[in-house]
C-alpha positions in Angstrom: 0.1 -33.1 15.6 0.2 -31.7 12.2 3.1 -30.2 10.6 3.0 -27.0 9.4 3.4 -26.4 6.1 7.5 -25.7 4.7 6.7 -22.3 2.8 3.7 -21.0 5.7 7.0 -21.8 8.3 9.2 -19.6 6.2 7.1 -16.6 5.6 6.2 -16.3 9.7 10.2 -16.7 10.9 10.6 -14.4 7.7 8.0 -12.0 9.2 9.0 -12.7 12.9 12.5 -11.5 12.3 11.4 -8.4 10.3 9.3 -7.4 13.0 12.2 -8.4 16.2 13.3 -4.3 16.3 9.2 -3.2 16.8 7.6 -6.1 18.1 10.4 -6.1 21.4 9.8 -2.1 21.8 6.1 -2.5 21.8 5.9 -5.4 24.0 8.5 -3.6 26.6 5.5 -0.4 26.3 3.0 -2.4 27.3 4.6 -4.6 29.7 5.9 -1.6 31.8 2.3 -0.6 32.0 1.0 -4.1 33.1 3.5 -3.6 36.0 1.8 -0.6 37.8 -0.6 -3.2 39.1 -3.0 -5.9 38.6 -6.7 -3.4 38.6 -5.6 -0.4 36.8 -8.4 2.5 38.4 -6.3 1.7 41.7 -3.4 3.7 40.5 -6.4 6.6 40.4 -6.8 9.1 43.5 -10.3 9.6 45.1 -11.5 12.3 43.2 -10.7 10.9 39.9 -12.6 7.4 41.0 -15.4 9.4 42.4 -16.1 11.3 39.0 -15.5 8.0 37.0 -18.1 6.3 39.5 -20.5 9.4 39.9 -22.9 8.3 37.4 -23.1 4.6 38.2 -26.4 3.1 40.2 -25.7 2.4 43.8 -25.3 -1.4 43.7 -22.9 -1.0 40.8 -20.8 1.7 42.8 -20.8 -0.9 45.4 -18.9 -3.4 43.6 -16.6 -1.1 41.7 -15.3 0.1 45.4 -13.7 -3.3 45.6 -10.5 -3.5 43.9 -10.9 -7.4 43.1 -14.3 -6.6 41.3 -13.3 -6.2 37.5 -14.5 -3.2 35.7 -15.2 -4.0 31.9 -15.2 -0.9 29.2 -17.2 -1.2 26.3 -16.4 0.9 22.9 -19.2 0.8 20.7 -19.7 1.5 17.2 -23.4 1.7 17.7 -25.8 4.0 15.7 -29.0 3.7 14.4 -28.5 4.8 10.5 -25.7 1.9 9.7 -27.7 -1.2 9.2 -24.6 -3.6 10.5 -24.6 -1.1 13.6 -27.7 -0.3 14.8 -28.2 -4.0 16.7 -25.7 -2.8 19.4 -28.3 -0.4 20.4 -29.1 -3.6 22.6 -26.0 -4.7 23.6 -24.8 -3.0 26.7 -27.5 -4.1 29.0 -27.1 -7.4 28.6 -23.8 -7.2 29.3 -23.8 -5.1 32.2 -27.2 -7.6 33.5 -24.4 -10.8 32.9 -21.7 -9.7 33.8 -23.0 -8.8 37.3 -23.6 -12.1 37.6 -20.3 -13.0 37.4 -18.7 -10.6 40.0 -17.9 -7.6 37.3 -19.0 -4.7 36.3 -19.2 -2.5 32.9 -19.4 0.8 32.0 -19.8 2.3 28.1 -16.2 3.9 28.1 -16.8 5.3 25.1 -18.4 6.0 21.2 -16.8 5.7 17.7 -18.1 7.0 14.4 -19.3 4.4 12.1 -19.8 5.8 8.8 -21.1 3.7 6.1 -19.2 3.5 2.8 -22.7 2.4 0.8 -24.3 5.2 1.8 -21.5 7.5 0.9 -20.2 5.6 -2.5 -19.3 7.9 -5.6 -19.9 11.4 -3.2 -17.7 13.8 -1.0 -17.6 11.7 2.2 -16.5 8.8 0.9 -13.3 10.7 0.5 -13.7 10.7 4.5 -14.0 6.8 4.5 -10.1 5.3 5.0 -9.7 8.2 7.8 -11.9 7.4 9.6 -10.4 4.0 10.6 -7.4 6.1 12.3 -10.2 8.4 14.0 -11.9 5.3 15.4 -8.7 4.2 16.3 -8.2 7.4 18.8 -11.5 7.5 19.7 -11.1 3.7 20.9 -8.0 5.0 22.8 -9.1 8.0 24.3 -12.1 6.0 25.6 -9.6 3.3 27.7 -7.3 6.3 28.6 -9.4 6.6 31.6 -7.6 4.2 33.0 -10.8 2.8 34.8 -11.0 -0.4 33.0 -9.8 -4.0 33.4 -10.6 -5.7 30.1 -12.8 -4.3 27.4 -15.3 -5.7 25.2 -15.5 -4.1 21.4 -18.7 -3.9 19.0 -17.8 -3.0 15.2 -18.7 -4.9 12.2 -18.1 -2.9 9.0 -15.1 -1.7 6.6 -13.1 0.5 8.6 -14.7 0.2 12.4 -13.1 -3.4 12.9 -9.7 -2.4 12.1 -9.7 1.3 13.9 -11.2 -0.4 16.8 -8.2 -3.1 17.1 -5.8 -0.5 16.3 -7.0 1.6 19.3 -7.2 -1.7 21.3 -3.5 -2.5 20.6 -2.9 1.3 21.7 -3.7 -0.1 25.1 -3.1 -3.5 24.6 -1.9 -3.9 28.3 -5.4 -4.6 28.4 -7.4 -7.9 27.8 -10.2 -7.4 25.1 -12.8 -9.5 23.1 -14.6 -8.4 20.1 -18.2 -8.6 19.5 -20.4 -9.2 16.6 -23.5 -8.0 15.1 -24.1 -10.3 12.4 -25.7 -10.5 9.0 -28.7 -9.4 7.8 -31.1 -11.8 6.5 -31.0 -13.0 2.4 -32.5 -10.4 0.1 -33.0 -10.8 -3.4 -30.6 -12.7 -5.2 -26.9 -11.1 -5.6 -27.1 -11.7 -9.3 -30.2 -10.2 -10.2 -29.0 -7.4 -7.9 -26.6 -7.0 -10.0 -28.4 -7.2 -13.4 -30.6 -3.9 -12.3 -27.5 -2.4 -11.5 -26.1 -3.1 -15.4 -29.5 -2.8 -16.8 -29.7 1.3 -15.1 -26.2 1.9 -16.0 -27.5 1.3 -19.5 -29.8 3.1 -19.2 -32.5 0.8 -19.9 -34.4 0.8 -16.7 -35.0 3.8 -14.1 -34.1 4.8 -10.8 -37.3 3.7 -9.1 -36.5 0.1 -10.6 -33.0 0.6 -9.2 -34.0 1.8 -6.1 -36.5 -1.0 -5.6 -34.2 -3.7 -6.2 -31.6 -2.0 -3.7 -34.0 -2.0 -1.0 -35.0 -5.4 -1.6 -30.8 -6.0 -1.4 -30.1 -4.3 1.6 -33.6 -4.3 3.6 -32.8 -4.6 7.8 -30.6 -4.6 10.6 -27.1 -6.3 10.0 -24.5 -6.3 7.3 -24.7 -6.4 4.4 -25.5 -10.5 3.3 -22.2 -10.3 0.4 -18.7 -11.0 1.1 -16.8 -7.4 1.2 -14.4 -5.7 4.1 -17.6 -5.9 6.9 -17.6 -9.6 6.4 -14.3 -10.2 6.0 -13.5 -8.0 9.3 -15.8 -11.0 10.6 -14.0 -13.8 9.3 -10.5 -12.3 10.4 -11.9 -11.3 14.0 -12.4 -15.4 14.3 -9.1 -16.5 12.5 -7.3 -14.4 14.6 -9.3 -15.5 17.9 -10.9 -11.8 18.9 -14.4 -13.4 18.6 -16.0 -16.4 20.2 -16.3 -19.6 18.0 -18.5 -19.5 15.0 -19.9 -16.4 16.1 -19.9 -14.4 13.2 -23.1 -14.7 11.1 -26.0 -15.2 13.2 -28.9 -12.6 13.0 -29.0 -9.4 14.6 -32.2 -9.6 17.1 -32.4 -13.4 17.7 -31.7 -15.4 20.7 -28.6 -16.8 19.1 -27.4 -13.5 19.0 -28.4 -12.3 22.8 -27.2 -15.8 23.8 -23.6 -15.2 22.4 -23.3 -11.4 23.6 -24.0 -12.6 26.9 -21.7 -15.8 26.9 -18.9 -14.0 25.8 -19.5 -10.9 28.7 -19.5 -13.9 31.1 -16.5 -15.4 29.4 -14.6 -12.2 29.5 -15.6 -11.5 33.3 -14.4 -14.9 34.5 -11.0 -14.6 32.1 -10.3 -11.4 33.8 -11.3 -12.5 37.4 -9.2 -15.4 37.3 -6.5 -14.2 35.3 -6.7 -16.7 31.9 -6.9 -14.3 29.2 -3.8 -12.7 28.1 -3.5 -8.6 27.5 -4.8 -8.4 23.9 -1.2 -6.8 22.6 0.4 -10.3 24.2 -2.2 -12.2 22.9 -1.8 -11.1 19.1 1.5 -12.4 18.0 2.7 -12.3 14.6 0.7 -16.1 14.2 -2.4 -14.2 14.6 -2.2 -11.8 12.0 -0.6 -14.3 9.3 -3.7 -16.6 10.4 -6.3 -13.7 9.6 -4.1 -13.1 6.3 -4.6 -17.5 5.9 -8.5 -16.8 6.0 -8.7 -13.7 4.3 -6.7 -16.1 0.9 -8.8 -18.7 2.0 -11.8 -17.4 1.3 -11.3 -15.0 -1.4 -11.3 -11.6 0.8 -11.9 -7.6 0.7 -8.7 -5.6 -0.9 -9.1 -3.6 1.8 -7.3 -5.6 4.1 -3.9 -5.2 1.9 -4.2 -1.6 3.8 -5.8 -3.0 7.1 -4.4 -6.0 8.1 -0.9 -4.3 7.5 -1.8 -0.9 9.6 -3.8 -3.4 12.4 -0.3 -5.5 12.7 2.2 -2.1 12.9 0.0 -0.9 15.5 1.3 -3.8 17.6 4.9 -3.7 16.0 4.3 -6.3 13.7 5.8 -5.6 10.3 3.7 -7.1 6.8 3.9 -6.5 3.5 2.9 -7.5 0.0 5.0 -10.0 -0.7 4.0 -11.6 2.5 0.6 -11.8 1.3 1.9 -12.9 -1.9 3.5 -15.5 -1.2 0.9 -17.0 1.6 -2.1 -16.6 -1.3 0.4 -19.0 -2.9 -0.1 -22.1 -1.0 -3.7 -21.5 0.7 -6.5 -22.9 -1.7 -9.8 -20.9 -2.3 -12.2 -22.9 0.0 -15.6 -20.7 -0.4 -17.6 -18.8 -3.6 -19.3 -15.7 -2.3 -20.7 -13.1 -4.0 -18.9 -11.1 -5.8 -16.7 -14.6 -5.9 -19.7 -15.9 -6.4 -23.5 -16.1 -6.5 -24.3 -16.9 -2.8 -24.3 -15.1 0.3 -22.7 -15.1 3.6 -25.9 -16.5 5.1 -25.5 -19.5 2.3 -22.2 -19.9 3.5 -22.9 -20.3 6.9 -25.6 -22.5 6.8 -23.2 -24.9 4.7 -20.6 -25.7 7.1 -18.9 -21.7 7.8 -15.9 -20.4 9.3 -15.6 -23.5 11.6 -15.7 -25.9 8.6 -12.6 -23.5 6.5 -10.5 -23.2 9.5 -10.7 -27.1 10.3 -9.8 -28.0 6.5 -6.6 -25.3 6.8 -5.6 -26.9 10.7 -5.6 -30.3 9.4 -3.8 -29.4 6.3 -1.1 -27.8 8.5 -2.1 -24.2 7.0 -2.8 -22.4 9.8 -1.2 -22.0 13.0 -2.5 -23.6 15.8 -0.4 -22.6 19.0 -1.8 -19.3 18.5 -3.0 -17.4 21.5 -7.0 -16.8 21.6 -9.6 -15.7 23.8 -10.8 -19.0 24.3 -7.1 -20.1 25.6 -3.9 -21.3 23.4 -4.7 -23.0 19.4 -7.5 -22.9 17.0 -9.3 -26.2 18.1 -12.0 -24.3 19.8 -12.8 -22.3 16.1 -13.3 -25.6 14.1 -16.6 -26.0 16.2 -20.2 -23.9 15.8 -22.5 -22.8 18.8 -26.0 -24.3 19.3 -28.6 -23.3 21.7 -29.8 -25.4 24.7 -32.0 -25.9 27.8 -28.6 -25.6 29.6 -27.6 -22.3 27.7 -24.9 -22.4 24.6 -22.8 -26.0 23.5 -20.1 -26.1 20.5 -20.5 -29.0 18.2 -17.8 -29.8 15.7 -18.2 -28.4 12.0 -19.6 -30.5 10.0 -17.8 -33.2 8.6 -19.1 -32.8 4.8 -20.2 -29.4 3.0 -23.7 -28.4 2.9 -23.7 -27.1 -0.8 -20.4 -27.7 -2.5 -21.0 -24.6 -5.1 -20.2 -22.1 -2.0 -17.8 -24.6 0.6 -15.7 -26.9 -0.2 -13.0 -29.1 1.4 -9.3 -28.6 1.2 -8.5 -31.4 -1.7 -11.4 -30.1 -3.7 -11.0 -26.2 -3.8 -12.2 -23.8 -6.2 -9.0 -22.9 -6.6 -5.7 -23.8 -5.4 -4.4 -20.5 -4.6 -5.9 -18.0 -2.5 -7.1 -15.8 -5.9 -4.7 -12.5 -4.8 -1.8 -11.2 -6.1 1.0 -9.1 -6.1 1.4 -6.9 -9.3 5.0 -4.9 -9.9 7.0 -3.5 -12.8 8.0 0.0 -13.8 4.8 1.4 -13.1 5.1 0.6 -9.4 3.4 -2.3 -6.9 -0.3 -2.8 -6.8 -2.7 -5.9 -6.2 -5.2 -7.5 -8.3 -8.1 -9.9 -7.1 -8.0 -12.9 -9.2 -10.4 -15.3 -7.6 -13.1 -13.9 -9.5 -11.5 -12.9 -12.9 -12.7 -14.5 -16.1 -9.6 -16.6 -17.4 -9.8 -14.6 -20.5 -9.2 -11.2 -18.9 -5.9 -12.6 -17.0 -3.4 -11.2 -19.3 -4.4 -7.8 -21.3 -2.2 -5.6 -23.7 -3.6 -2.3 -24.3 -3.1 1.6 -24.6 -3.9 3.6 -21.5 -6.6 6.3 -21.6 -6.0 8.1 -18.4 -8.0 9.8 -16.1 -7.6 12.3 -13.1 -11.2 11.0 -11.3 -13.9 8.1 -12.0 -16.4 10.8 -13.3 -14.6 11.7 -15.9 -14.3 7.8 -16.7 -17.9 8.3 -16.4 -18.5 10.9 -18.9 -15.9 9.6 -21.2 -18.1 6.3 -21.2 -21.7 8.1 -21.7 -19.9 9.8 -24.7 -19.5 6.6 -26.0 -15.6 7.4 -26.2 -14.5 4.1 -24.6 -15.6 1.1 -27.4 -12.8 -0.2 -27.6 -9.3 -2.6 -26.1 -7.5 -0.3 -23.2 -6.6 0.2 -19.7 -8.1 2.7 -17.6 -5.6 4.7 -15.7 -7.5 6.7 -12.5 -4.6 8.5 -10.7 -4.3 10.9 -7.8 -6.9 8.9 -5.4 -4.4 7.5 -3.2 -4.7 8.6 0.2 -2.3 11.8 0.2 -4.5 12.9 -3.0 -8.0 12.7 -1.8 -8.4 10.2 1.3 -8.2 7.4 -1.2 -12.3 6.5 -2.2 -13.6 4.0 -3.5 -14.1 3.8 -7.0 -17.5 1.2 -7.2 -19.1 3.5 -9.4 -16.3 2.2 -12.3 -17.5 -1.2 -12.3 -20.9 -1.2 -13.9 -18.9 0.8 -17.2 -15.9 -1.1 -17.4 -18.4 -4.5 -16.6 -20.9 -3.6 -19.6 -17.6 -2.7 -22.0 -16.1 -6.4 -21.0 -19.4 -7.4 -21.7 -19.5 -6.4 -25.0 -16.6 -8.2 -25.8 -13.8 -5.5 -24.9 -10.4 -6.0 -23.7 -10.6 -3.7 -20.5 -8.6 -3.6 -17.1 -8.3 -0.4 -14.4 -5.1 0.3 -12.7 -5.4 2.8 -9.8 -3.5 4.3 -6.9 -7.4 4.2 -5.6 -9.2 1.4 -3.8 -12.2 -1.0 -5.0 -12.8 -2.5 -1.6 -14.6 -6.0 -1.4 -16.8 -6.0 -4.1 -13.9 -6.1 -6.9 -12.7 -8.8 -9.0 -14.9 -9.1 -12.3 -13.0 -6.3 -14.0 -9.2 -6.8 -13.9 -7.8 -4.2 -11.2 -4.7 -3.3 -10.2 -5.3 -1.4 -7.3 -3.5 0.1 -4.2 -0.7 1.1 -6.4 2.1 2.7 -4.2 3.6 4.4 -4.0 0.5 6.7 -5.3 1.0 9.7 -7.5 1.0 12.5 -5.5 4.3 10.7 -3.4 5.9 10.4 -6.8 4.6 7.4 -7.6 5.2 6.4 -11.6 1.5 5.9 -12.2 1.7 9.6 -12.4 4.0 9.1 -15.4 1.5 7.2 -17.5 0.4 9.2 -20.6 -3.0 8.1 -22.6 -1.8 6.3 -25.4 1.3 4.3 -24.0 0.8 1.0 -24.0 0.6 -1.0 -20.9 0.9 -5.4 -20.2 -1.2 -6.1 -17.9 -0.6 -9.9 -16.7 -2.2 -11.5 -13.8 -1.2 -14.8 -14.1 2.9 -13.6 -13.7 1.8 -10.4 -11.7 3.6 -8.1 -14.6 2.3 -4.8 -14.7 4.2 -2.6 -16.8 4.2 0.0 -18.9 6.5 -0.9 -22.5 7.9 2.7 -22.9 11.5 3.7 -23.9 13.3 3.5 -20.7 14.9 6.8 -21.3 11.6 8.7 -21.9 9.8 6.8 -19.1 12.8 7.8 -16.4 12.7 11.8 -18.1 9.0 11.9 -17.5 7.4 14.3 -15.1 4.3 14.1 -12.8 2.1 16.5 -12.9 0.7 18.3 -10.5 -3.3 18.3 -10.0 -5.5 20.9 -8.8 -6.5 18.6 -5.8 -8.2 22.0 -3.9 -11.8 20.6 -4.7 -11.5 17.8 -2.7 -9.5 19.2 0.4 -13.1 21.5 1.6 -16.7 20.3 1.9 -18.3 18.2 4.2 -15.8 18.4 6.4 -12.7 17.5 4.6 -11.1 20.9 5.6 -10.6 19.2 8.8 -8.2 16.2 7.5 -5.3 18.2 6.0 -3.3 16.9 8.4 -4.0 13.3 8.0 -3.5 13.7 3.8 -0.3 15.1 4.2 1.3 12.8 6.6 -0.4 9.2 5.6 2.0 6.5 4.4 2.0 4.7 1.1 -0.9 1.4 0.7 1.4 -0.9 1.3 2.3 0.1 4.9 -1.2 0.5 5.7 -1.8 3.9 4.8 -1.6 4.8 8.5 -2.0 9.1 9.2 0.0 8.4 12.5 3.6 9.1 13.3 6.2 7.2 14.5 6.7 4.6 17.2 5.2 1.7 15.1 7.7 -1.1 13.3 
């Protein structure tokens, strides 16, 4: 058996003892529940099981009578606009035709919103975007609060569905679940010339029917998008942390690898609740899962976002992270693939070259990853170091292979890209932030600058069309945390801040906004908490003061007089413009009572660690 690795061992009892106080009161919530009885919809009287059966054929009613026939609820994330979303159109009819082969029975329990953040990138709903992971969240609960349901089965692929549909899971996480994937689209054109039209508009030296061809040819049918962002990530963490079937992630929407796996893992699911071998999903996830899906996330140079996600996902189920938990992990775990924006290929080259089976083995034999974590394919992470193929006899896992398939996108353990994990925790006087380093050019690693500072990216925007910003500095965007305006995005900064590093400019951005999975070529500090509208000293920041900006010792600080840095006051925006509009009226409420970035930026009250 391998050891596990001295510093990996200190972090989890480090985490494990942080988390006693939460983790015991959750586990006592949901244990009391698993109590009442083995098949929940028999604590139900007559005519609340004859409404929850009313709509059911005849033959399914049948079975669902019978209190040892397990009744599986489905939440789905599906609609038809999302690319990554629209395969699950397909998805619940196979699993109610399999799992009535195995003695079960499934019902949609219920819907969640899936909005996509490409679509709504630099405009009013993005400022929607983070929320809606908390509104997913209830919706998933609200659909299990029937209390009809036995196990549930969960489809969600992109940036905020994954996590608000685990969230909600843990809500009821008395309950067995499994989580089920879309998978990628196929490859478009080439990230990198993708990229070029991108630069090439921003400069104004091509128009928007160039642009827009070279989008479409980018992002062009069903399934996720092909580079390595939060969607993908949520993929890659779903199988560290054992939610997902082995190797499951990137296969293509609308093949028979994909049918095949949706309806091995209903069958698996029916059989694990039938015969009791799956654990409730809020037993299941102990704090060994979530530092696994925080392994893989360093391991393969993954989305920002999850500094917020993977924090709010683990408080749900009374498990208590922070930064310099992730900090400290990205430490010791070596950067094992190059996807875009890492690099040039795509998560489609990365799975043909070995995948998620091949990183997790390297990290298990290394002694970097746990292995006596629970999963839904029983206890340790054996299972995950093999890949599905199709058969005359129906699905077989194969072990990874042993030697990478293209060693510029996967690479073994004692060959990485990197020896680190390419994240890191920034802090100073200005606050705590993180930077995404795996992508960085070693000359932009340690910048000293003045700060011109900004209240929104368009006027960072107008500021560069005006030509005002030729020239060494740090871009300051405050007051797009969550509490200011729902905390967006800011994508739209890169192609500026990229063409003025270009041009041979000392540049970096620190914001209290987010950059999601696509940053790392521009030096940003993001996430900074606390944010400036919860009196966070970003808001103290002047244009003009000069700021050190150091990745490399995770300094970020700004070198004013003490005594006129702790005088300084923040100001307070006009916010009003983004609190109305499509539909952000409605989310007062969940501004003014979300918590900083670093504890997940969660809009719900108490009773989590």
């Amino acid at each position: 058996m391998t050891v596990i690795h001295p510093k990996l061992q200190a972090v989890t009892e480090r985490i494990i003892e942080r988390s006693r106080p939460g983790r015991t009161a959750y586990l006592h919530r949901i244990r009391a529940l698993q109590a009442r009885g083995k098949v929940e919809r028999s604590q139900l009287g007559c005519s609340n099981l004859a409404h929850g059966y009313a709509a059911m054929p005849a033959t399914v009613k049948i079975e669902m009578l019978r209190d040892a026939t397990p009744n599986l609820g489905i939440i789905s994330a599906y609609n038809d606009m999302v690319s990554a979303h629209q395969p699950f159109k397909f998805f619940p009819d196979w699993i109610k035709d399999e799992v009535g082969k195995h003695g079960a029975t499934a019902q949609v329990a219920a819907g969640v919103p899936a909005m996509c953040d490409g679509i709504t990138q630099g405009h009013e709903g993005m400022e929607l975007s983070l929320f809606s992971r908390d509104v997913i969240a209830m919706s998933t609960a609200i659909g299990l609060s029937h209390q009809m349901f036995d196990g549930a089965m969960f489809f969600g692929v992109c940036d905020k569905i994954v996590p608000g549909l685990l969230m909600g899971a843990l809500s009821c996480g008395h309950l067995p679940g499994i989580f089920i994937p879309a998978g990628p689209m196929e490859s478009g054109i080439a990230n990198k010339e993708k990229a070029r039209t991108r630069q090439l508009f921003a400069e104004g030296k091509v128009g928007r029917e160039a642009l827009l061809a070279s989008e479409m040819a980018s992002y062009h049918s069903p399934g996720t998008c092909t580079f390595y962002g939060t969607a993908n990530s949520n993929q890659m963490m779903m199988e560290f942390m054992g939610l997902h079937l082995p190797g499951s992630s990137f296969f293509h929407p609308n093949s028979p690898m994909r049918e095949a796996l949706t309806r091995y893992a209903a069958a698996h699911m029916a059989q694990s609740v039938r015969n009791g071998s799956i654990k409730p999903i809020g037993e299941m996830l102990s704090e060994k899962n979530f530092i696994n899906a925080l392994i893989g996330l360093m391991a393969t140079g993954g989305s920002t976002n999850h500094t917020m996600h993977l924090v709010a996902m683990a408080r749900t189920a009374g498990i208590v992270l922070n930064w310099d938990d992730f900090d400290d992990i990205s430490a010791i775990i070596p950067l094992l693939i190059r996807v875009y924006p890492n690099g040039q290929a795509d998560v489609n080259h990365f799975a043909a070259a070995g995948g998620l089976p091949f990183v997790i083995r390297e990290l298990r034999d290394a002694g970097l990853l746990h292995d006596d974590a629970d999963t839904v394919m029983g206890r340790g992470m054996k299972a995950y170091t093999q890949e599905p193929f199709l058969s005359e006899n129906g699905l077989l896992w194969k072990d990874a292979p042993a030697e990478s398939g293209d060693e510029n996108v996967l690479r073994k353990r004692d060959n990485p890209f990197s020896p680190d994990g390419g994240l890191r925790l920034m802090r100073g006087n200005i606050g705590r932030s993180v930077v995404k380093v795996s992508s960085m050019r070693p000359e932009s690693f340690v910048i000293e600058a003045p700060a011109i500072v900004f209240d929104n990216q368009k006027e960072v925007l107008a500021a560069f069309e005006r030509g005002e910003l030729e020239r060494d500095f740090i871009c300051v965007v405050r007051f797009q945390g969550a509490r200011a305006n729902g905390m967006p995005e800011l994508h739209k900064l890169t192609p500026p801040l990229g063409i003025l590093q270009d041009r041979g400019f000392k540049v970096a951005l620190v914001t209290d906004g987010r950059m999601s999975g696509a940053s790392g070529k521009v030096p940003a500090a993001i996430h900074m908490s606390p944010e400036a509208l919860m009196g966070g000293n970003i808001g103290k920041i002047r244009t003009g003061d000069l700021l050190r900006f150091n990745a490399q010792t995770g300094e970020l600080n700004a070198l004013v007089d003490e005594t006129e840095w702790n005088s300084r006051e923040i100001p307070q925006p006009d916010l009003s413009r983004n609190h109305y509009g499509i539909g952000r009226e409605l989310f007062g409420g969940f501004r003014a009572q979300t918590s900083s970035a670093e504890t997940g930026a969660m809009s719900f009250g108490g009773g989590f660690g």
